[in-house]
C-alpha positions as CSV (number, residue, x, y, z in Angstrom):
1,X,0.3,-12.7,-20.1
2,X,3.1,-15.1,-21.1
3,X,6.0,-15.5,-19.0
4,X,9.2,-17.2,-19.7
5,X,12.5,-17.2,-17.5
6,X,16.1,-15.8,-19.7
7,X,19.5,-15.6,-18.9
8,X,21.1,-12.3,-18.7
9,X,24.2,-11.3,-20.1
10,X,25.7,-11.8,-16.6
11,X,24.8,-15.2,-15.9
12,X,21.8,-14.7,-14.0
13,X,18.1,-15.1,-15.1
14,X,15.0,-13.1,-14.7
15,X,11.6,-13.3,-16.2
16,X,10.2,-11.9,-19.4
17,X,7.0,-10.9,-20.0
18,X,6.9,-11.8,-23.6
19,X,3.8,-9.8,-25.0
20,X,5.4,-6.5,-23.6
21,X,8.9,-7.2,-23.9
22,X,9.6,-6.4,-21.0
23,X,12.3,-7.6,-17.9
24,X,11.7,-7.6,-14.1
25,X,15.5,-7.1,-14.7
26,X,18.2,-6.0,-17.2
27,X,18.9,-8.4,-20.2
28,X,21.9,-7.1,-19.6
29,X,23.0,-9.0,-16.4
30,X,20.5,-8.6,-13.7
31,X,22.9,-9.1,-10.7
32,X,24.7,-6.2,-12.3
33,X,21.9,-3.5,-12.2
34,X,20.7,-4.8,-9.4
35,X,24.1,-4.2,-7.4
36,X,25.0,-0.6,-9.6
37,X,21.7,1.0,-8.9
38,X,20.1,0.4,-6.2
39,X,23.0,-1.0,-3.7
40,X,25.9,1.1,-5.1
41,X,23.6,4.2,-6.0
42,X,21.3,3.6,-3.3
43,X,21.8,1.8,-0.4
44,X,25.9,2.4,0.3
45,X,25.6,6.4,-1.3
46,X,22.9,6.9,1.7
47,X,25.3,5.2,4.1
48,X,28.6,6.9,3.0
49,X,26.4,10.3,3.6
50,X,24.6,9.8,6.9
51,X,25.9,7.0,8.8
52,X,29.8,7.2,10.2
53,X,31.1,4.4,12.2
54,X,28.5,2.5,13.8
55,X,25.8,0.4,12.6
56,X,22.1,1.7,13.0
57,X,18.9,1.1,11.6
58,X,17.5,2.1,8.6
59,X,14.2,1.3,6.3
60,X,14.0,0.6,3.1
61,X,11.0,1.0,0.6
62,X,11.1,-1.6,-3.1
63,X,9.2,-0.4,-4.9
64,X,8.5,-3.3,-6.9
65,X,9.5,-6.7,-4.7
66,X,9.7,-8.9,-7.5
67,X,12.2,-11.6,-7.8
68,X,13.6,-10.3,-4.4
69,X,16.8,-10.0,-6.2
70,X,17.5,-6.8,-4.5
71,X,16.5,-7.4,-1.1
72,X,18.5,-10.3,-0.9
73,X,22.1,-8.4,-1.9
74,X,20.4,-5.9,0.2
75,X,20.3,-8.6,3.4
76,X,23.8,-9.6,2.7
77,X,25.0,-6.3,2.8
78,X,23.6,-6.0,6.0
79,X,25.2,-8.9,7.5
80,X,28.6,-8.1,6.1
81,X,28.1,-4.4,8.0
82,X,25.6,-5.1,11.1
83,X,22.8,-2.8,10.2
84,X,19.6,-3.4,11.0
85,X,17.1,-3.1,8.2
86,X,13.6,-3.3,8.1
87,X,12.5,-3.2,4.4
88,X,9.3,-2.8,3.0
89,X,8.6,-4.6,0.0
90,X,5.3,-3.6,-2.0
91,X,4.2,-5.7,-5.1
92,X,0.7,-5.9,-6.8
93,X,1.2,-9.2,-8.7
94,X,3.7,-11.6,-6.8
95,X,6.0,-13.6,-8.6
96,X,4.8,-17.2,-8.8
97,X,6.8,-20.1,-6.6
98,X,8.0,-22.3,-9.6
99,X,9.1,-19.0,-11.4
100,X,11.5,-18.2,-7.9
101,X,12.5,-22.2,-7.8
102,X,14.4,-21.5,-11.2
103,X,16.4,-18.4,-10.2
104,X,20.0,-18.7,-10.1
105,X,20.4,-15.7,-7.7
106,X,21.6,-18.0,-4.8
107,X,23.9,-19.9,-6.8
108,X,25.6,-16.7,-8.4
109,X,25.8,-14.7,-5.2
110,X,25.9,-16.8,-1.4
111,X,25.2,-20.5,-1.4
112,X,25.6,-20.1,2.3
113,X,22.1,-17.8,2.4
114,X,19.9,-20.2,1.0
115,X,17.8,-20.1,3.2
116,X,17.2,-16.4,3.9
117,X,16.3,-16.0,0.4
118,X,13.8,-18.6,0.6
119,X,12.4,-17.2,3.8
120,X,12.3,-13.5,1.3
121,X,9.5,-15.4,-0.6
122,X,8.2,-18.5,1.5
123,X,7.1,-15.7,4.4
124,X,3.6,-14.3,5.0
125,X,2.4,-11.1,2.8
126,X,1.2,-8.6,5.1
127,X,3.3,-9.5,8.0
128,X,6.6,-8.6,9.1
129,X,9.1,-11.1,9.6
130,X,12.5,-11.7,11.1
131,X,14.6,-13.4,7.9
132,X,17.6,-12.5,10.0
133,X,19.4,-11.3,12.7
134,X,19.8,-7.7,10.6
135,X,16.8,-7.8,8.1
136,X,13.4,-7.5,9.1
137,X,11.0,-7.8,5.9
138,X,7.4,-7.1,5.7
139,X,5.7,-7.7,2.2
140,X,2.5,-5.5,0.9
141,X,0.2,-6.5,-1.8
142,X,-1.2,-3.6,-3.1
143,X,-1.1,-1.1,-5.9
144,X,1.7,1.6,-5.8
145,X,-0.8,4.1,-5.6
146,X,-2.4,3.0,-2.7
147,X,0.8,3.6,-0.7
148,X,0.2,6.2,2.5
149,X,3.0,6.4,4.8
150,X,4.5,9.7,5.9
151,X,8.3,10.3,6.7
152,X,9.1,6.5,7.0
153,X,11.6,5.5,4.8
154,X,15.6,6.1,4.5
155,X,16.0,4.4,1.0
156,X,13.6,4.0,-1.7
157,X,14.5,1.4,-4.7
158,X,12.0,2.5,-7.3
159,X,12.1,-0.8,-9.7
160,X,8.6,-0.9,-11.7
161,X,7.9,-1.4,-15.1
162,X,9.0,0.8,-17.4
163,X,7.3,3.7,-18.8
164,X,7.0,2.3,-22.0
165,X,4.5,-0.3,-20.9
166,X,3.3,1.1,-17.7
167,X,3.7,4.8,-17.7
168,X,1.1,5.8,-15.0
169,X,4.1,4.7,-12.5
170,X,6.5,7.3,-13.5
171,X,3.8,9.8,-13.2
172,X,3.9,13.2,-10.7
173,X,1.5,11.1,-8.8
174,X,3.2,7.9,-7.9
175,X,6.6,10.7,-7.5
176,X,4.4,12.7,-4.6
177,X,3.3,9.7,-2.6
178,X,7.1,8.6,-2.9
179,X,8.0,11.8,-1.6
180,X,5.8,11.9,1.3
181,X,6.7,8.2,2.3
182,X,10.5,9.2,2.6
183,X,11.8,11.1,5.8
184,X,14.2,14.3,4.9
185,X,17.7,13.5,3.1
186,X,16.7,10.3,2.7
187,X,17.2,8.8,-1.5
188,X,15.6,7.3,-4.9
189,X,17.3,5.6,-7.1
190,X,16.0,4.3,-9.9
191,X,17.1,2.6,-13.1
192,X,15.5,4.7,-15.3
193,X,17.0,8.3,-16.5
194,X,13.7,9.1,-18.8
195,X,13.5,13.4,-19.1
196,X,9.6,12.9,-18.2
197,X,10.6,10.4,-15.5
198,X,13.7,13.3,-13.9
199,X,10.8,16.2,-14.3
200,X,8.2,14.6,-12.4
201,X,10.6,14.0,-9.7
202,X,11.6,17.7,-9.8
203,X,8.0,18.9,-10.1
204,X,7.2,16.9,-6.6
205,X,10.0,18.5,-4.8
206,X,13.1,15.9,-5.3
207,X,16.4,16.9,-6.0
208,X,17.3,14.8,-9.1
209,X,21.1,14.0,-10.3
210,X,21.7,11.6,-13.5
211,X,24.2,9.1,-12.8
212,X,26.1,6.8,-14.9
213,X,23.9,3.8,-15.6
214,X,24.4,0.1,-15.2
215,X,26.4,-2.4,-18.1
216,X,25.0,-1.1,-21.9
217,X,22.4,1.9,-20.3
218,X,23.9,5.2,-20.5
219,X,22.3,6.7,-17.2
220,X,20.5,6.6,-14.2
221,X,18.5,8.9,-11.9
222,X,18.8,9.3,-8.3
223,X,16.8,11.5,-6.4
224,X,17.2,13.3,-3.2
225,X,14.9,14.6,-0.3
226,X,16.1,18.0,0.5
């Protein structure tokens, strides 16, 4: 499938897959979803709601590693608040090393962690690593589906394809094996706000709230384990 990199509307690029039309990120500004879903949405909403005071450790599920775009605003936010994160990033096809060499990501967000977010995609798939002294990152490659944990995660970011090109990844299977990989209370977010997509959460057990979306998308769904 041919892949070309573009420039978002935020300055930052990401890769198209041209015979879909499809983004890994927003055409819209990339670092701007990125930071409104699934840090915002995600990541500081589970922290304003179950951790008070003092750092402590959490894990994180991607659901869709990528560019590493969000673990890496996801490592810096740990720094800046000394939490400990081990994150879990699963991906069945991984992005290519002269397709991360031409990311602007560093540039646009921390010159000063260039090297943790080489160390995001220059580390060993299938092992965990120590990228720093808060973020622990082990990388899967492996099919969504074939996903088994059971009450592990705090945080899932839930960033696949859409469902217009790959719709067997918003389906009440992929939901159910997301559901039994996340401990209680713990949240989804995702960019999409798709009625199928909000039902098949719903149907698995999830509580599901729509949220204002990120620059030029209307909404988003985040959803809860009660």
């Amino acid at each position: 499938m041919k892949r070309k990199i573009i420039t978002t509307a935020d300055g930052s690029k990401t890769i198209q897959l041209e015979d879909w039309n499809e983004q890994y990120h927003s055409i819209h500004g990339a670092i701007n979803e990125a930071n409104h879903v699934f840090l915002k949405h995600g990541l500081l909403f589970y922290l304003s709601n179950h951790i008070k005071n003092e750092a402590k450790e959490i894990s994180i599920l991607e659901i869709g590693f990528g560019t590493g775009l969000n673990a890496f605003l996801t490592l810096i936010e740990a720094e800046k608040r000394k939490l400990c994160v081990n994150y879990l990033g699963v991906e069945a096809y991984p992005v290519k090393k002269d397709e991360i060499e031409v990311l602007n990501y560093v540039e646009l967000i921390s010159e000063t962690h260039k090297h943790e977010f080489e160390q995001l995609h220059n580390s060993k798939w299938e092992k965990q690593i120590q990228i720093s002294k808060y973020f622990n990152l082990k990388k899967e490659q492996k099919f969504f589906k074939e996903i088994a944990h059971i009450n592990a995660f705090d945080i899932v970011y839930f960033d696949a394809f859409g469902a217009r090109v790959q719709p067997d990844l918003w389906t009440e299977a992929i939901f159910k094996i997301m559901f039994n990989a996340m401990k209680p209370n713990s949240v989804l977010v995702t960019y999409s706000a798709k009625g199928s997509v909000r039902r098949a959460m719903q149907e698995v057990g999830f509580k599901v709230e729509r949220l204002e979306g990120p620059p030029n998308k209307r909404h988003m769904l985040r959803a809860i384990k009660r």
